[in-house]
Structure formats: structure tokens, C-alpha cells
C-alpha positions as CSV (number, residue, x, y, z in Angstrom):
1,X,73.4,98.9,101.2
2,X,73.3,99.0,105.0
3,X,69.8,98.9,106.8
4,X,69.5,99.8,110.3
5,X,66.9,100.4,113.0
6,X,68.9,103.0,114.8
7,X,72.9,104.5,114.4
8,X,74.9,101.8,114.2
9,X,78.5,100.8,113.4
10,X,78.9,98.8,110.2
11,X,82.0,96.2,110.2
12,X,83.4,95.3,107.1
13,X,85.9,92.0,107.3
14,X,88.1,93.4,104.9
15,X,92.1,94.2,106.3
16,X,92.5,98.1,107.1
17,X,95.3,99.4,105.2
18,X,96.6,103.2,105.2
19,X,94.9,104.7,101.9
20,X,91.1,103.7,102.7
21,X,88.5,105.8,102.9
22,X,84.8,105.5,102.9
23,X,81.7,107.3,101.9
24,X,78.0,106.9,103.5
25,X,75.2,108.4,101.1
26,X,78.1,109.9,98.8
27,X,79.6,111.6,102.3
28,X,83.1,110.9,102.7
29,X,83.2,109.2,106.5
30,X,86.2,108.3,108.5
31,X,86.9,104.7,108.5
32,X,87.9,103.3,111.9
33,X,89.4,100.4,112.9
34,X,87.3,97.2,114.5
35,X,89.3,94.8,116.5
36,X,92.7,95.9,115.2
37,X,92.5,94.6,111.6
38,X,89.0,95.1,109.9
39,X,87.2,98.6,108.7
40,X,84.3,99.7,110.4
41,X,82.0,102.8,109.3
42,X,79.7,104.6,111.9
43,X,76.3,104.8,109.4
44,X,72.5,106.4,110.2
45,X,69.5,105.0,111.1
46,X,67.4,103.7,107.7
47,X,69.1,102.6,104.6
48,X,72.7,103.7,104.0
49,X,74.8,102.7,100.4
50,X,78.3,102.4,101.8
51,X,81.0,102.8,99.3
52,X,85.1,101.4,100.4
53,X,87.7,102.8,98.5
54,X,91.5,102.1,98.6
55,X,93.8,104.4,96.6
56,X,97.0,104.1,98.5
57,X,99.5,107.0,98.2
58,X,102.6,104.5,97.1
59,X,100.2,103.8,93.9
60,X,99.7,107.3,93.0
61,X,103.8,108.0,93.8
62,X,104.3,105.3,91.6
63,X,102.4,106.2,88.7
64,X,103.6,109.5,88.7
65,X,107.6,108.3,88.4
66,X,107.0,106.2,85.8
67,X,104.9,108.7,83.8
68,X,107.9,110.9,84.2
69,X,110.4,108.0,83.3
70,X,108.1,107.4,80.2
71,X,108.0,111.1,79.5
72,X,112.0,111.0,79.9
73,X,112.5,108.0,77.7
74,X,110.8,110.0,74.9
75,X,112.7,113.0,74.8
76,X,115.7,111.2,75.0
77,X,114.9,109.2,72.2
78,X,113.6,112.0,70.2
79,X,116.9,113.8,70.4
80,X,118.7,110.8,69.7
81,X,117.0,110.8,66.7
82,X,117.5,113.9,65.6
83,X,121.1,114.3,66.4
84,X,121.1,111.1,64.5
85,X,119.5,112.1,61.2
86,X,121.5,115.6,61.7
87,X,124.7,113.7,61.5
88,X,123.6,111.2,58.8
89,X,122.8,114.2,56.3
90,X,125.6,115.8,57.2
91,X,128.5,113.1,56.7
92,X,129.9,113.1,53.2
93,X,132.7,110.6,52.7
């Protein structure tokens, strides 16, 4: 929650890093950059709820790879086991 008298400029002393964003009254905002390393949001006059996010792009790339990798892993294992069991029934000394 942000109160102010007039339009202002909020500064938040948290490190800017690509993958921010910000959202003033549930309205997605740009989030600029104060003094070269912290996150500032321009906000209304009254009472604002300011809400940072950070959901960097390398997270979601990440996640998807190893969901695929996971997804991989199965299948190959699954027809390993088949092939396996095919084989096994299918041997006779």
C-alpha cells in the first residue's frame, strides 16, 4: 500500500532485474529504473496497492526443458519396458 498527496514516483530498494513487472490497483505498470539499480513505479494520487513480480524468462525456459526431458525419460522407459517384457515372453530356451 502506497499513499500519496499527489502523483508520485514510488522507489522500491529491491535490484532491477530483466523479468519484473509491476501492477498499481491490479494495472499492469512499467517498472523503471531509479538510480541505476532499484525499481521505481510511477503511482496516483490517494492510496495505491502496489504488487512486484519477477518471473524471469530463463525460469520459464527452464521448466519447459526439463518437463520435456521428464516427458522423454518416460517414454523411453516405457518402451524399454515393453520391448523388455516382449522379449522375456518370447525367449524359450
Amino acid at each position: 500500500m502506497a499513499k500519496s498527496q499527489q502523483p508520485a514516483i514510488l522507489v522500491f530498494a529491491d535490484q532491477i532485474y530483466p523479468g519484473c513487472s509491476a501492477f498499481v490497483n491490479d494495472v499492469k505498470v512499467p517498472v523503471m529504473e531509479a538510480d541505476t539499480l532499484f525499481k521505481a513505479v510511477a503511482i496516483p494520487a490517494g492510496i495505491s496497492t502496489v504488487v512486484f513480480q519477477y518471473r524471469p524468462t530463463s525460469f520459464t525456459i527452464g521448466l519447459i526443458i526439463s518437463c520435456l526431458v521428464a516427458i522423454c525419460y518416460f517414454l523411453i522407459s516405457l518402451k524399454n519396458l515393453i520391448l523388455i517384457s516382449f522379449f522375456k515372453n518370447s525367449y524359450k530356451p
